[in-house]
KEVOMI-912318 format. One record per residue (C-alpha): residue in one letter; x, y, z. Coordinates in steps of 0.5 Angstrom, whole numbers, plus 500, padded with zeros to 3 digits. Example, Ala and Ser with C-alpha at 12.3 -4.5 7.8 and 13.67 -1.06 7.14 Angstrom:
BEGIN
a525491516s527498514
This chain:
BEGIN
x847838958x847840951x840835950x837840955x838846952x836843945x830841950x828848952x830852947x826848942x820848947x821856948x820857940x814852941x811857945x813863941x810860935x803858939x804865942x804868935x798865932x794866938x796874937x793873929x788870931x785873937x786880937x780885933x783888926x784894927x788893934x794889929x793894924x795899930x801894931x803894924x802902924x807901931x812897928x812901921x814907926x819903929x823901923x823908920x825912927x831908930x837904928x835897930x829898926x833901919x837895920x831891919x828895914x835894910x836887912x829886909x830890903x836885901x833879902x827882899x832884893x833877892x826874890x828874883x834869883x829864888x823865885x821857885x822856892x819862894x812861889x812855893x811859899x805863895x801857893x802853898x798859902x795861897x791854895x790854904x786860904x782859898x780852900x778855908x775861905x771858900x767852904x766857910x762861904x758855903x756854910x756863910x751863904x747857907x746860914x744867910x739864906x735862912x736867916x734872912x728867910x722870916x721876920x719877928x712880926x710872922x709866927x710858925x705852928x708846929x706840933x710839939x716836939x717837932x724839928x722840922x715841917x715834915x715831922x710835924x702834923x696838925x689837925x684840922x681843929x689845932x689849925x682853926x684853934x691858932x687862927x683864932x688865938x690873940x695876936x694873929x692879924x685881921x684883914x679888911x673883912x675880919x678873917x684872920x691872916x694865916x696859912x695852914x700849909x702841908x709840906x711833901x718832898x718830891x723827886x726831881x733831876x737835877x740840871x747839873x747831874x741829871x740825878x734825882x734829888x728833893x725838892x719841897x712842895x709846900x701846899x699853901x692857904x688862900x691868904x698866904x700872899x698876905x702872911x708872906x707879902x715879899x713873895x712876888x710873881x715874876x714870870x706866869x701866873x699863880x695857881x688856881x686854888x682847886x686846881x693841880x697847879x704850880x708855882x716855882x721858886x726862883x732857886x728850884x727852877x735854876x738848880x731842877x729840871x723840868x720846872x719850866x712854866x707850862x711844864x707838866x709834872x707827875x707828883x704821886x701819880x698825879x699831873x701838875x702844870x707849873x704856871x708860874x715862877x716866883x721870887x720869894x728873896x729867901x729859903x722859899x725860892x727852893x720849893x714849888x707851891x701849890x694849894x694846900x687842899x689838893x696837895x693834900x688830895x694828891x698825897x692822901x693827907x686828909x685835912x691834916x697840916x704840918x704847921x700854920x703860919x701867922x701874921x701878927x699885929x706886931x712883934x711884941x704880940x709874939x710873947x702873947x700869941x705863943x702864951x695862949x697857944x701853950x697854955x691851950x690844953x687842947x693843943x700840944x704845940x711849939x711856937x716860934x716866930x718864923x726869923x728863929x725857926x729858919x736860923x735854927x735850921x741853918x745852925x747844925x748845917x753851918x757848924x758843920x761846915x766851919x768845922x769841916x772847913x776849919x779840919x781841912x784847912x788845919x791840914x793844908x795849912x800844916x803842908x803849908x808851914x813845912x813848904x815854908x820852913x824848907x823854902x826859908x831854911x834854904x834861903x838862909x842857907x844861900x844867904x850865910x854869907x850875906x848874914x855873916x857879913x852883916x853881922x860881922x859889920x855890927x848888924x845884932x841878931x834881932x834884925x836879922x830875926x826880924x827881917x827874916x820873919x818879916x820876909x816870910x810874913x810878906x810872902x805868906x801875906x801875898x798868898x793869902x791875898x791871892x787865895x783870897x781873891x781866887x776864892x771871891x772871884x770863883x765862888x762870891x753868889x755862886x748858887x748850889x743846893x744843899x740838903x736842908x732840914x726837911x730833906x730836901x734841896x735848898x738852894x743858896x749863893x756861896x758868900x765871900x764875906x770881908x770878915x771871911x777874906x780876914x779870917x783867911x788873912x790871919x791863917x795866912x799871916x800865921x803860917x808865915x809866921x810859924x813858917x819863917x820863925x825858925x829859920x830865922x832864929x838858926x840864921x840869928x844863931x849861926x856863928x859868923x865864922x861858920x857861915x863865912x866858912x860854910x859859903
């Protein structure tokens, strides 16, 4: 019979602990902020909760004399919530870096079935057919604004391993400047069209070696002078431009493209653009404005780093909770005496319950809090690169953002609780007898 009730009770706290954390976890900011608020009111307006609130204060009282086991519940945490928030920053930082790279008036052209530019191809007459399809914008002299670009891969080291890695070389057309007008020059000059020159982007030239202005590179046996750095404030800033013509020259690709980008007169003329492009019979192309084609390439990257991230810090977080059941188990050990008196003097088990948890929760909200702000302050706009879709770098800012530190806040907070759950359900239940004894 004794087994059986072990059983259930043991399951009951299970299902207590499950219910906590999914409560953390579930409800907005603002409606657990409203539930703290409650309970401040309630310890402070009735005797129950003064009761907490001096239980708390004694056990609090105490950190000093335990200032070991109880660091070991901040640390702990605190390594959880600065590892979770900082792999969630990279894939943050990356999916920002892509989103914003784009806009719903400009269009991209690929061939069809294509995920990437580099397994697109595009035929001389398939370029000239989308410049001439509804919706493209027109400049002063009547010429369609678009830019029929080749995107290659090249190698190059980088600076902080000296190892080789990719980076994109996008040829690009004459009236990219217009399709593209946020891209400015911040350091040399353009390229000539015609000529084997190179601008580089703002990110390639901070994470490669050998791209400085006046540097000369040998793509595929050919040399390039960069002559120039630019700031595109996007994905863009990860690769190299030149002039599609001779990028095609150097690589033997014809008068071929791997896609066309397009202005258009306005957003709403993408529906109307995309229609007559797919209905085209000869063309067998996709189409989509550029904002969307960029966030698609961030999605598969992104998700995989949540649930990477996520794993890991499951993991940790579990090391986590069994630090902190040790370090509460052993202080409610210590404090058996403190308990039975307070008990044996008319404290009910709630408080006791409820100021262990609360202790616990409070630790466990200090680690958080440090993990936290060590993760802001070591990789908030730090810059790396990363594979990206077409195999190559792309170069981003980790990005430690308050939804992020509140993600990290809430796996603290619910380790706490897990954490300080049973242990304070044993002190409730410890009969007053035995504790005085066993002290």
């Amino acid at each position: 019979m004794g087994k059986i009730v072990n059983f259930f009770s043991t399951l009951g706290m299970g299902l207590c602990a499950l219910a906590g954390v999914a409560v953390l976890f579930l409800l907005p900011w603002w409606l657990l902020l409203a539930l703290v608020v409650l309970f401040a009111a309630w310890i402070a307006s009735t005797r129950r909760g003064r009761q907490v609130g001096s239980v708390t204060w004694v056990g609090l009282s105490t950190l000093p004399q335990r200032l070991g086991a109880s660091s070991v519940v901040v640390v702990g945490i605190a390594g959880v919530v600065g590892v979770l928030v900082a792999l969630l920053a990279m894939g943050e930082g990356f999916q920002a870096t892509m989103k914003q790279t784009g806009s719903d008036d400009t269009a991209i052209v690929m061939r069809a079935g294509a995920m990437a530019e580099l397994n697109s191809v595009l035929g001389r007459d398939d370029t000239m057919l989308v410049a001439q399809a509804p919706g493209v914008l027109h400049d002063k002299d009547g010429e369609p604004i678009t830019s029929a670009e080749l995107v290659v891969v090249a190698s190059m080291p980088k600076k902080s391993s000296g190892l080789d890695a990719n980076v994109e070389i996008r040829g690009v057309g004459p009236r990219v400047w217009a399709v593209e007008p946020g891209v400015r020059i911040v350091e040399g000059r353009t390229f000539q069209p015609g000529l084997r020159e190179l601008i580089v982007g703002k990110g390639a030239r901070e994470q490669f070696g050998g791209v400085d202005i006046g540097a000369t590179l040998v793509l595929n046996n050919q040399q390039w002078t960069v002559v120039g750095a630019f700031d595109a404030g996007d994905a863009h800033d990860s690769e190299l431009w030149g002039d599609a013509d001779v990028v095609a020259s150097t690589y033997r690709r014809g008068s071929s493209r791997t896609s066309v980008t397009v202005r258009l007169t306005g957003a709403d003329a993408f529906d109307g653009f995309k229609a007559a492009l797919t209905s085209d019979p000869r063309l067998k192309v996709d189409v989509k404005t550029t904002r969307a084609y960029y966030s698609e390439q961030s999605e598969g990257l992104a998700r995989m780093i949540r649930i990477l991230g996520t794993t890991i810090g499951a993991i940790m977080a579990i090391g986590a909770i069994f630090g902190a059941l040790n370090t509460m188990y052993a202080a409610v050990a210590t404090r058996a005496r403190e308990i039975a008196t307070l008990r044996a003097i008319g404290f009910r088990g709630l408080p006791v319950v409820v100021s262990v948890l609360l202790e616990t929760m409070l630790l466990a909200l200090a680690g958080g809090l440090l993990g936290a702000a060590i993760a802001w302050l070591v990789f908030n706009n730090y810059t790396v690169s990363t594979l990206g879709s077409n195999f190559s770098q792309v170069v981003f800012a980790f990005k430690v953002s308050p939804a992020l530190v509140w993600s990290g806040l809430k796996w603290a907070l619910a380790i706490g609780f897990v954490g300080g759950l049973f242990p304070a359900l044993r002190a409730a239940r410890l009969p007053v007898t035995t504790a005085l004894r066993e002290s």
